[in-house]
C-alpha positions in Angstrom: 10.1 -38.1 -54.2 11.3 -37.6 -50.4 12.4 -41.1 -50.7 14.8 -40.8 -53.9 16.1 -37.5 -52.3 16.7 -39.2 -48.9 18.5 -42.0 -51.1 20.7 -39.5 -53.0 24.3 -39.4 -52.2 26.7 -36.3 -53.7 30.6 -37.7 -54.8 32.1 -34.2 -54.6 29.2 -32.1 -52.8 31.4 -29.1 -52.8 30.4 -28.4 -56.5 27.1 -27.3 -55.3 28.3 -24.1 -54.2 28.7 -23.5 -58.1 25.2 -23.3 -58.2 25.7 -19.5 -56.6 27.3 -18.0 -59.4 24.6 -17.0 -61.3 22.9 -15.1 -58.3 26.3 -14.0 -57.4 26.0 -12.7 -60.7 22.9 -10.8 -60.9 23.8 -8.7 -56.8 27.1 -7.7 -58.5 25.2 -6.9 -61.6 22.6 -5.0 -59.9 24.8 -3.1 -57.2 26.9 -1.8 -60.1 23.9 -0.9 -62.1 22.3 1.2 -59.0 25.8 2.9 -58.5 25.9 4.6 -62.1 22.5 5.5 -61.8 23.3 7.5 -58.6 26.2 9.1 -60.5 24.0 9.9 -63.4 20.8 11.5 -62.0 19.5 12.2 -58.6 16.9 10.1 -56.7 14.0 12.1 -57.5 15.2 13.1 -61.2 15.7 8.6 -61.7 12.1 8.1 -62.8 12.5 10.9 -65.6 15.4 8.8 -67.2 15.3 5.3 -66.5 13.5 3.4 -69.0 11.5 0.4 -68.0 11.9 -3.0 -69.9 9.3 -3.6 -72.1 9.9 -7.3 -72.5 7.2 -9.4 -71.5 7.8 -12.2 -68.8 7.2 -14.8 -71.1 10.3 -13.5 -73.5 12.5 -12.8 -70.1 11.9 -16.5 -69.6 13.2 -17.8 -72.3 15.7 -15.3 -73.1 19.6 -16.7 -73.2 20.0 -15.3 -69.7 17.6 -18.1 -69.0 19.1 -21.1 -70.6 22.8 -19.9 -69.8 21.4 -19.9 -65.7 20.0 -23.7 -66.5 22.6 -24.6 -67.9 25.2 -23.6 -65.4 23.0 -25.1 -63.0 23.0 -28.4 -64.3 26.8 -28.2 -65.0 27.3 -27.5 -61.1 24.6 -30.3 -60.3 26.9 -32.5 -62.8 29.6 -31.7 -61.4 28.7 -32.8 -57.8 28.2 -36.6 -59.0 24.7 -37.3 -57.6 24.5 -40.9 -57.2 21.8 -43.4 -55.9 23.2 -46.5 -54.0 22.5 -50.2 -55.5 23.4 -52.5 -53.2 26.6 -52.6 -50.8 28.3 -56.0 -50.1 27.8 -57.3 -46.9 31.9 -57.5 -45.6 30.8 -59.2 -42.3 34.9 -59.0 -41.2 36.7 -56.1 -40.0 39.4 -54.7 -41.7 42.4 -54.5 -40.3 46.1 -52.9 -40.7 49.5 -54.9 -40.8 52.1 -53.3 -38.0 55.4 -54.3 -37.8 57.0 -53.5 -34.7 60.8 -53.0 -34.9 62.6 -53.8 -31.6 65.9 -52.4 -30.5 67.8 -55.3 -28.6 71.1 -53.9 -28.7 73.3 -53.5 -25.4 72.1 -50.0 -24.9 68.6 -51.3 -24.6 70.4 -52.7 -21.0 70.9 -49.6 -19.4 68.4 -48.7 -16.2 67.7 -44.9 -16.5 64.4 -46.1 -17.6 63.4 -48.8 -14.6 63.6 -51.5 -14.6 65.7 -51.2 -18.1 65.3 -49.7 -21.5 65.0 -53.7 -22.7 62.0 -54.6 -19.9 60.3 -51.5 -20.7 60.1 -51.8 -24.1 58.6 -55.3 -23.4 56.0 -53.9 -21.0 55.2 -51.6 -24.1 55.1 -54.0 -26.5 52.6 -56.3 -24.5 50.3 -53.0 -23.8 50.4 -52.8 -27.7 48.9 -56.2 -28.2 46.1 -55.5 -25.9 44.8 -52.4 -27.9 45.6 -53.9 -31.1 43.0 -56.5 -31.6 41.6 -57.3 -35.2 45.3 -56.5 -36.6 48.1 -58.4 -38.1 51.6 -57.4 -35.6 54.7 -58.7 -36.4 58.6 -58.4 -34.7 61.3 -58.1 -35.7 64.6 -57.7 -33.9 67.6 -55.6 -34.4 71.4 -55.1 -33.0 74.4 -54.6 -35.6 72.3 -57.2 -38.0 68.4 -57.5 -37.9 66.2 -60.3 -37.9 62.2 -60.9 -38.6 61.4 -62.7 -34.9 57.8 -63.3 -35.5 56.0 -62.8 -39.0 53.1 -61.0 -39.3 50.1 -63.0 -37.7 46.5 -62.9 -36.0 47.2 -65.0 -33.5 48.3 -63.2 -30.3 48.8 -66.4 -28.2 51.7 -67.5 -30.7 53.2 -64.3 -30.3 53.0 -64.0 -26.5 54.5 -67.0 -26.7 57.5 -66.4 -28.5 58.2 -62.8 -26.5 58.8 -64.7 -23.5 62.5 -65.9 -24.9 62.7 -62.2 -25.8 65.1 -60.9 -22.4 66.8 -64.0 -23.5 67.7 -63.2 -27.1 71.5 -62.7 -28.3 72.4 -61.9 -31.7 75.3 -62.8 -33.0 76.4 -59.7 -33.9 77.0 -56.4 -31.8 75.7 -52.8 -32.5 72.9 -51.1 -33.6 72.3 -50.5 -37.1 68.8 -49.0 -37.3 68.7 -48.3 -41.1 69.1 -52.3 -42.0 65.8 -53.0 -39.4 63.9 -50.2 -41.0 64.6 -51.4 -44.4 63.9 -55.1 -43.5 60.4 -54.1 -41.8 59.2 -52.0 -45.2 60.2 -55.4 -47.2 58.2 -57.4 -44.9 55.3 -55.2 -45.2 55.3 -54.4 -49.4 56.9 -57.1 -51.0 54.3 -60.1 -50.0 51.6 -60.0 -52.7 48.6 -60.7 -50.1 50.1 -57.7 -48.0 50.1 -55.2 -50.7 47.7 -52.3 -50.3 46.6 -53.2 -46.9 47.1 -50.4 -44.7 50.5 -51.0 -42.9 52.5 -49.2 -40.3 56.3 -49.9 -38.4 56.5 -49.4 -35.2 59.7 -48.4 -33.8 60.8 -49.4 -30.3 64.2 -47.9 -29.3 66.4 -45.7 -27.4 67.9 -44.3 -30.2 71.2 -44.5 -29.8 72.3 -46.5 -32.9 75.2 -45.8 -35.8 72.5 -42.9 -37.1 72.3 -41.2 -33.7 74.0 -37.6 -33.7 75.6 -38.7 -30.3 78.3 -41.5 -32.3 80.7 -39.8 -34.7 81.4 -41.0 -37.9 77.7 -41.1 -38.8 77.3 -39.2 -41.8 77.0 -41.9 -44.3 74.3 -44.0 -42.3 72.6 -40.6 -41.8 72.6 -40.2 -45.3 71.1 -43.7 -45.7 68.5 -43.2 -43.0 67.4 -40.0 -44.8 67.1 -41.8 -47.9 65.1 -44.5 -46.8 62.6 -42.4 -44.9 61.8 -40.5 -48.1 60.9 -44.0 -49.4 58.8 -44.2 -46.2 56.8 -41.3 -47.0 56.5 -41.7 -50.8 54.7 -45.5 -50.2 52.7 -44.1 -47.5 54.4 -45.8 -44.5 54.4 -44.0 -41.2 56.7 -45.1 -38.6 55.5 -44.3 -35.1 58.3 -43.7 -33.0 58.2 -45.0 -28.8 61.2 -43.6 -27.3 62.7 -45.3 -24.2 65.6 -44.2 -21.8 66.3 -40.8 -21.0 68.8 -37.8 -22.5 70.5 -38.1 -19.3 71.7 -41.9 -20.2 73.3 -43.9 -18.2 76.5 -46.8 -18.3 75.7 -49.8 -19.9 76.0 -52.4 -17.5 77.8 -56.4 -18.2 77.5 -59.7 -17.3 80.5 -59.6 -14.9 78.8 -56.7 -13.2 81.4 -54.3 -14.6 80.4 -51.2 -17.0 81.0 -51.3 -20.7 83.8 -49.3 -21.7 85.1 -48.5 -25.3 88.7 -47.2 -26.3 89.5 -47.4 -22.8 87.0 -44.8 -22.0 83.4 -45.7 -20.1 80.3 -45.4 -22.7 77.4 -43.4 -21.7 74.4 -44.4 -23.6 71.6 -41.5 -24.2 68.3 -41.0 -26.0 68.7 -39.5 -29.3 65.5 -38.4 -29.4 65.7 -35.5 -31.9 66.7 -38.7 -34.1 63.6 -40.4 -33.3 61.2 -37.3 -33.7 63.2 -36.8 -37.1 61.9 -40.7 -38.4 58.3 -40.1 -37.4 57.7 -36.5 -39.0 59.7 -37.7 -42.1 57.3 -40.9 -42.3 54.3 -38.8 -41.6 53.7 -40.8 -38.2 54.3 -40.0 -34.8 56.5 -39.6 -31.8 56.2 -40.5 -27.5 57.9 -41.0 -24.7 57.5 -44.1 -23.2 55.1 -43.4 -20.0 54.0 -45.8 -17.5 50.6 -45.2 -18.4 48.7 -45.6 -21.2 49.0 -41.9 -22.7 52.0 -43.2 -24.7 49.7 -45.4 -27.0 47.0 -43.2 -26.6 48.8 -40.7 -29.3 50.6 -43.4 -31.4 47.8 -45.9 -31.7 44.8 -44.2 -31.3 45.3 -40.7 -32.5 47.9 -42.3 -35.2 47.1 -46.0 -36.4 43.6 -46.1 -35.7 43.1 -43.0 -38.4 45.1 -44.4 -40.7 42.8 -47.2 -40.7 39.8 -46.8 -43.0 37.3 -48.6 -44.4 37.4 -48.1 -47.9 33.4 -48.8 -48.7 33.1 -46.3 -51.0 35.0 -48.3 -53.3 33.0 -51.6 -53.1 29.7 -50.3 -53.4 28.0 -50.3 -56.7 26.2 -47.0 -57.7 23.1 -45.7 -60.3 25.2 -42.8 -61.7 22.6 -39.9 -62.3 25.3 -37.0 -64.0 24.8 -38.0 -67.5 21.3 -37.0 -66.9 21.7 -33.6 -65.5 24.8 -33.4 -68.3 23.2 -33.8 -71.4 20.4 -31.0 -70.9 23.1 -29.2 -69.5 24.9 -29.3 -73.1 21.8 -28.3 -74.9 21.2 -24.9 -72.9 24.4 -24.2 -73.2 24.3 -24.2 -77.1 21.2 -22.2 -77.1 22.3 -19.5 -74.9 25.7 -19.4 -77.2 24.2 -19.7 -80.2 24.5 -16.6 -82.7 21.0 -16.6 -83.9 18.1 -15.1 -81.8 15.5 -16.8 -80.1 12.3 -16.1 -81.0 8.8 -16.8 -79.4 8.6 -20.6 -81.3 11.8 -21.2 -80.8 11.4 -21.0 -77.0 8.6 -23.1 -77.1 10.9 -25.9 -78.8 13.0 -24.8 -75.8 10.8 -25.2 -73.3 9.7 -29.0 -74.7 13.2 -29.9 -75.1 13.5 -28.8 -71.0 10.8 -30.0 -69.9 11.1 -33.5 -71.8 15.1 -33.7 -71.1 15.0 -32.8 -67.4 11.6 -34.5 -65.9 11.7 -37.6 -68.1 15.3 -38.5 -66.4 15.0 -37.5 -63.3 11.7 -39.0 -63.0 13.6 -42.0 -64.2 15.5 -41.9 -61.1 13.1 -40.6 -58.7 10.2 -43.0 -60.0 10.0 -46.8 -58.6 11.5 -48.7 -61.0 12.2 -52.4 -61.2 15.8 -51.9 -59.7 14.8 -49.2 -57.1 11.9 -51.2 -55.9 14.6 -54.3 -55.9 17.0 -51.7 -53.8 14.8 -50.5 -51.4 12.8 -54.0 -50.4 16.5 -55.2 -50.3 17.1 -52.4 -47.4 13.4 -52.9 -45.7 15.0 -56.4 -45.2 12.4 -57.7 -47.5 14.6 -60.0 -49.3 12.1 -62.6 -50.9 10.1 -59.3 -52.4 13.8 -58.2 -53.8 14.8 -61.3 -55.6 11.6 -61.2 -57.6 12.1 -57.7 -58.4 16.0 -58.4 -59.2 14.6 -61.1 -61.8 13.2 -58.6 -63.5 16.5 -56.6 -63.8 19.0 -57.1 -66.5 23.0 -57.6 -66.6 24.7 -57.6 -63.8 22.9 -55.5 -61.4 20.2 -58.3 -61.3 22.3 -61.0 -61.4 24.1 -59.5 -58.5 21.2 -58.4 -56.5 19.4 -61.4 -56.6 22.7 -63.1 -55.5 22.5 -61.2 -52.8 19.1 -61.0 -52.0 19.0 -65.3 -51.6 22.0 -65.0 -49.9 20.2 -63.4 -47.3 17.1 -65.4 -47.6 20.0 -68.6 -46.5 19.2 -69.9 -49.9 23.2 -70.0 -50.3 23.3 -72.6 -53.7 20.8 -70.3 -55.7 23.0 -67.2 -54.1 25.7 -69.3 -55.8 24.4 -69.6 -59.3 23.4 -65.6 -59.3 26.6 -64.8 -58.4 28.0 -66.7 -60.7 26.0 -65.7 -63.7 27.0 -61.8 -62.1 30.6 -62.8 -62.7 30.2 -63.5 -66.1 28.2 -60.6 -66.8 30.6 -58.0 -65.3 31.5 -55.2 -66.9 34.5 -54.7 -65.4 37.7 -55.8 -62.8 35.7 -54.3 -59.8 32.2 -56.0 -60.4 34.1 -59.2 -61.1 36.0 -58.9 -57.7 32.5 -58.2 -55.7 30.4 -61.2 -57.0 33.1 -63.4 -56.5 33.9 -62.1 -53.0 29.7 -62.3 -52.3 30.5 -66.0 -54.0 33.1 -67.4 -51.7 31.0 -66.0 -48.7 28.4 -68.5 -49.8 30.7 -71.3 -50.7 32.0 -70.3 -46.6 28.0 -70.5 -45.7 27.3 -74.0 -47.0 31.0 -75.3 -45.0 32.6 -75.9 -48.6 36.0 -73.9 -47.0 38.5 -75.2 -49.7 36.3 -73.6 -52.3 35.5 -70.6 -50.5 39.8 -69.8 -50.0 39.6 -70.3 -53.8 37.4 -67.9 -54.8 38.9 -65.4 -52.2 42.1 -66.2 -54.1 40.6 -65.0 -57.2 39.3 -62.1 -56.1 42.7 -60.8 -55.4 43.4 -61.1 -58.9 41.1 -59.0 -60.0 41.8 -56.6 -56.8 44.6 -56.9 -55.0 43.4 -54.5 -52.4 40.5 -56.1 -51.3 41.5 -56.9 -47.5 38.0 -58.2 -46.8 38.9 -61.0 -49.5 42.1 -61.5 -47.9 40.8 -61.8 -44.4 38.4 -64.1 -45.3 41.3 -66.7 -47.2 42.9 -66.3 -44.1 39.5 -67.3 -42.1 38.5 -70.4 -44.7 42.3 -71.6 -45.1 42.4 -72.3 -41.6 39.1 -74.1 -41.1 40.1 -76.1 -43.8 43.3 -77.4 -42.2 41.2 -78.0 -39.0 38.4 -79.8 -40.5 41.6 -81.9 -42.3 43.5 -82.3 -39.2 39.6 -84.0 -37.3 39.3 -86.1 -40.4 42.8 -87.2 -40.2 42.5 -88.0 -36.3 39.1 -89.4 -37.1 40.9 -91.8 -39.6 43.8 -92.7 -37.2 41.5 -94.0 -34.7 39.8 -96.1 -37.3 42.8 -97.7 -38.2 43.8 -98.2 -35.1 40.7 -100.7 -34.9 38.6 -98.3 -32.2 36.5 -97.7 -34.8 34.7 -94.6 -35.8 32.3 -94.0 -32.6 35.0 -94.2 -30.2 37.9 -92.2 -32.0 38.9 -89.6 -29.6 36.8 -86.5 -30.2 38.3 -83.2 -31.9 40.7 -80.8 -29.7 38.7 -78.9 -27.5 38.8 -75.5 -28.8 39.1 -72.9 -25.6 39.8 -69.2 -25.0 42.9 -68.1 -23.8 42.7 -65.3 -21.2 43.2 -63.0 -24.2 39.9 -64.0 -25.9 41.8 -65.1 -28.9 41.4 -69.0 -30.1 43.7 -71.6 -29.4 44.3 -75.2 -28.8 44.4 -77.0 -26.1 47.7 -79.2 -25.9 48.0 -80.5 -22.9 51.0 -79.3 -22.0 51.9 -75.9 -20.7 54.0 -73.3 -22.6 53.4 -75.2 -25.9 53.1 -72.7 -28.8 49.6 -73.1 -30.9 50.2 -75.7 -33.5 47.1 -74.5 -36.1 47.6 -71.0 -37.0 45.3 -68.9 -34.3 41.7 -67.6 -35.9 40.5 -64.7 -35.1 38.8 -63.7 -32.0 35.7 -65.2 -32.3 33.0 -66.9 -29.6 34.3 -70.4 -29.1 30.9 -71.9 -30.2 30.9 -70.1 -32.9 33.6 -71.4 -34.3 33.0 -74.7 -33.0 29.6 -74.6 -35.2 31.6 -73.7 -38.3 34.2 -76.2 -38.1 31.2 -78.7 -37.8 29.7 -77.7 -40.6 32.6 -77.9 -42.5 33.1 -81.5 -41.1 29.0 -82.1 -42.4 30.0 -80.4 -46.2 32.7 -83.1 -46.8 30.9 -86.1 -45.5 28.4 -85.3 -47.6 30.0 -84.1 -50.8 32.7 -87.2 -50.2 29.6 -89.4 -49.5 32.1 -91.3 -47.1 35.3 -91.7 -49.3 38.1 -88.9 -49.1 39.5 -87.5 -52.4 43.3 -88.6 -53.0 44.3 -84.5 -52.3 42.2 -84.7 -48.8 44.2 -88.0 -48.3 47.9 -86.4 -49.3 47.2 -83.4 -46.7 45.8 -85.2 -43.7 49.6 -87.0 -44.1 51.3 -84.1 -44.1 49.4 -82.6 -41.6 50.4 -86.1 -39.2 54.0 -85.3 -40.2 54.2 -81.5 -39.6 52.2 -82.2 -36.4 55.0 -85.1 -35.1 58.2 -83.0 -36.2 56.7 -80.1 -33.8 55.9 -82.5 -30.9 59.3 -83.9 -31.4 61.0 -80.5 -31.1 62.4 -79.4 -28.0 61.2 -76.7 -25.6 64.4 -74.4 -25.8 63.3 -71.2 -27.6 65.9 -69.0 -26.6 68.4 -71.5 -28.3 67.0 -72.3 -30.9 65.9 -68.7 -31.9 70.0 -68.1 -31.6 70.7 -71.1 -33.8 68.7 -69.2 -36.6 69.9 -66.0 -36.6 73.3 -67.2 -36.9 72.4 -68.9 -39.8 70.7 -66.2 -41.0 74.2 -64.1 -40.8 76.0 -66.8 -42.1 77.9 -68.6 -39.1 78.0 -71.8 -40.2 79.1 -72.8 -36.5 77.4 -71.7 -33.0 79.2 -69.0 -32.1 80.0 -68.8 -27.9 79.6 -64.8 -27.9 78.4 -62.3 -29.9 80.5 -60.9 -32.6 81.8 -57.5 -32.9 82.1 -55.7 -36.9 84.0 -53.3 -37.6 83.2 -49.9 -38.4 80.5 -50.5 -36.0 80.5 -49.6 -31.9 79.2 -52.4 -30.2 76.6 -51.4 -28.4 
């Protein structure tokens, strides 16, 4: 018995305190009762006229004050949703958040009220950002008049890094500063890709605020309004924006190239901080607001007292559950008909009450409480006794059993008879959710046994059945890659071959090393070369070392030497993506500007930056 209540989880335990009313009740009851006798009689006169029930305990007992107390009772206990666990699937990956950061690169971001400037502060904060963010997706994008996605959202750090060196070096080829159009193109970039729907997202906003929306530009009213607009969106979809603020009210001239100030209508511009703009974006979105500081109490209350609580582990919806309300429900219906019913209760027909009590209440929650085949399957399973579980699972019907012993096996590093439970659990689903949780618990053991193509499939499918399941989409991520590494050693393996070296003395895999950020990349040979295979997640480098041979062991063995025609067509395009990037020259900066002016539709490269109008440019 102390075990099943130690087991016993409440959904809504606030419904207990309904349990009260009836005693609530009876003080009210009682402390109204002793009142009108005090204004009837006087103490000693009260034994003269009170008369005493005569009713016998056994008719107090079952009297409809009895069943309508029960009855409550059980509707409160009902209520609560007492629940014992069955099994929870093992994640084994940490869920993580998308964040796009939105960068202001507009010539305000030039001035050097903030030292050394708005621009290299806002890099300094960026970089800090990285470091606390581990385990999350970040993206950039960039923004002047027009904005511009500058990295897509990614796990690999190193990449990013990377690519933020060309960032003091960015031009746009427009001027201005048109924040709606960047805040807009980040909540596309987090809601309208289907594997990034549902996971828990957040922009972050990098600016001075001093943009066509700031109250310190006139003519503003319309992109106010559009501002407003959008941030309603924000906060309807559950989007917070958390707002880091850098330059100062005071402002400051915007500095040029020629070492002159930046003037406009023949009058010097003075840029300053709207930051009643920026505090205005973060309440509306529900996120929050700083200062840049030079130490680390900015990110302290945007990442950790914001982003980190948004984050949440949503467990309570992939665990499977014994529902026990139904059992507390239906007695509950029964005393409530009795203690409503018109007719009296006599002696014999509280004896029929008291069977129908006693056989209702004890025989189903001693069908809980008791050690049945699935709770004795349960609680091995949590004693770590997993070869005692999948016999007891066998026993089990449905679902439940097919699932548990699944599991169970799994555990046991049996991983092809976890496969054929868990695939029998599938088909015996009763619903979307069961479906998605024996498929997920299937592609982790296709991922066990180094089958990684199979494994992305079945992740795949289980976000078809639930679209939320981040775990699944983490763990596509994680087999998709190894898949393309254990192709792209293949490949190599194959080019030495042909190459007449032979097997034994084609040149080993790329040494897989740790960057100085802990994060996994490759090593090229060549300094300030970008990652070519998307970056895995931080992981110990042997590790991953061991997974990708194991992978290399699964196809060797399943291809028993020859490669399948689709393993052939990929290790070619691999070769080919792999020589168009070596072939690429080392000008970021350039090339980045090449893009965006495509992206805004000049055709031609354009020598400077162009102004619009109807917008200030700066």
């Amino acid at each position: 018995m102390m075990a099943f209540l130690q087991q016993l989880y409440w959904r809504e335990p606030l419904w207990l305190l309904l349990t009260l009313q009836p005693l609530l009740y009876w003080l009210i009851h009682k402390i109204w009762q002793s009142r009108q006798l005090t204004a009837y009689a006087d103490q000693a006169l009260q034994p003269w006229v009170v008369v005493r029930d005569s009713q016998s305990w056994r008719a107090r007992l079952f009297s409809r004050n009895t069943a309508y107390v029960l009855a409550w009772v059980l509707f409160a206990l009902a209520a609560a949703g007492p629940r014992l666990p069955m099994y929870t699937p093992q994640l084994n990956v940490i869920k993580g958040m998308n964040i796009m950061v939105v960068m202001d690169v507009s010539r305000s971001m030039t001035v050097n009220d903030t030292l050394p400037s708005r621009m290299r502060r806002a890099e300094i904060e960026l970089h800090e950002l990285l470091g606390l963010a581990r385990g999350q997706r970040v993206g950039v994008i960039v923004f002047a008049a027009r904005p511009h996605v500058f990295v897509p959202l990614t796990w690999d750090f190193a990449a990013l890094r990377y690519y933020l060196q060309s960032l003091d070096k960015l031009v746009l080829p427009t001027r201005g500063s048109q924040l709606t159009e960047a805040l807009a193109l980040a909540k596309d970039a987090l809601t309208s890709a289907p594997q990034y729907s549902n996971v828990p997202s957040a922009v972050v906003l990098i600016s001075d605020g001093d943009n066509s929306e700031s109250d310190y530009r006139q003519g503003n009213v319309e992109t106010q309004a559009q501002l407003a607009q959008l941030m309603q969106q924000f906060k309807r979809m559950d989007l917070p924006v958390y707002v880091l603020g850098v330059g100062s009210t005071e402002g400051g001239s915007i500095p040029l190239e020629d070492g002159s100030w930046l003037s406009y209508e023949s009058q010097p511009v003075i840029s300053r901080m709207d930051e009643s703009l920026l505090q205005q974006i973060a309440h509306t979105t529900a996120g929050k607001y700083s200062r840049a500081t030079e130490d680390d109490s900015d990110w302290r209350r945007l990442y950790d007292q914001g982003m980190l609580r948004k984050l949440s582990r949503d467990e309570e919806n992939e665990r499977l559950w014994q529902e026990l309300y139904p059992w507390l429900l239906c007695p509950a219906i029964v005393l409530f008909f009795l203690a409503t019913m018109p007719f009296r209760l006599r002696n014999s027909a509280g004896v029929v009450m008291s069977a129908m009590i006693v056989g209702l209440v004890t025989q189903n929650m001693s069908y809980a409480a008791e050690s049945s085949a699935e709770q004795q399957a349960y609680q091995a399973y949590q004693q770590q006794q997993y070869d005692v579980a999948a016999k007891h699972y066998a026993n089990v019907p449905g679902y439940a059993g097919r699932f548990g012993q699944g599991a169970a096996y799994y555990r046991l590093g049996e991983f092809q008879a976890a496969k054929r439970q868990f695939s029998d659990a599938v088909l015996q689903a009763d619903d979307d959710l069961q479906r998605a949780n024996a498929l997920f618990d299937l592609g982790n053991s296709y991922f066990q046994q180094g089958d990684y193509q199979a494994a992305a499939r079945t992740y795949a499918d289980v976000l078809r059945y639930q679209q939320s399941h981040s775990a699944a989409k983490h763990n596509l991520t994680i087999s998709s890659t190894l898949q393309q590494q254990v192709t792209l050693v293949l490949m190599e393996q194959d080019n030495a071959t042909m190459a007449g070296r032979g097997p034994r003395s084609a040149r080993p895999a790329r040494e897989l090393n740790l960057s100085d950020d802990s994060s996994l990349t490759i090593d090229d040979s060549e300094e300030d070369q970008p990652p070519i295979i998307p970056q895995l997640p931080e992981q110990e480098q042997q590790a991953w070392q061991e997974l990708i041979r194991k992978g290399l062991e699964f196809v060797q063995v399943a291809a028993s030497g020859e490669s399948s025609e689709e393993m052939q067509q990929r290790r070619q395009d691999l070769a080919k993506a792999r020589l168009f990037m070596l072939q690429l020259q080392d000008q970021p900066a350039t090339l980045w500007q090449r893009m965006f002016e495509l992206e805004e539709g000049f055709m031609a490269p354009q020598r400077k930056p162009n102004e619009i109008p109807g917008i200030q440019p700066w």
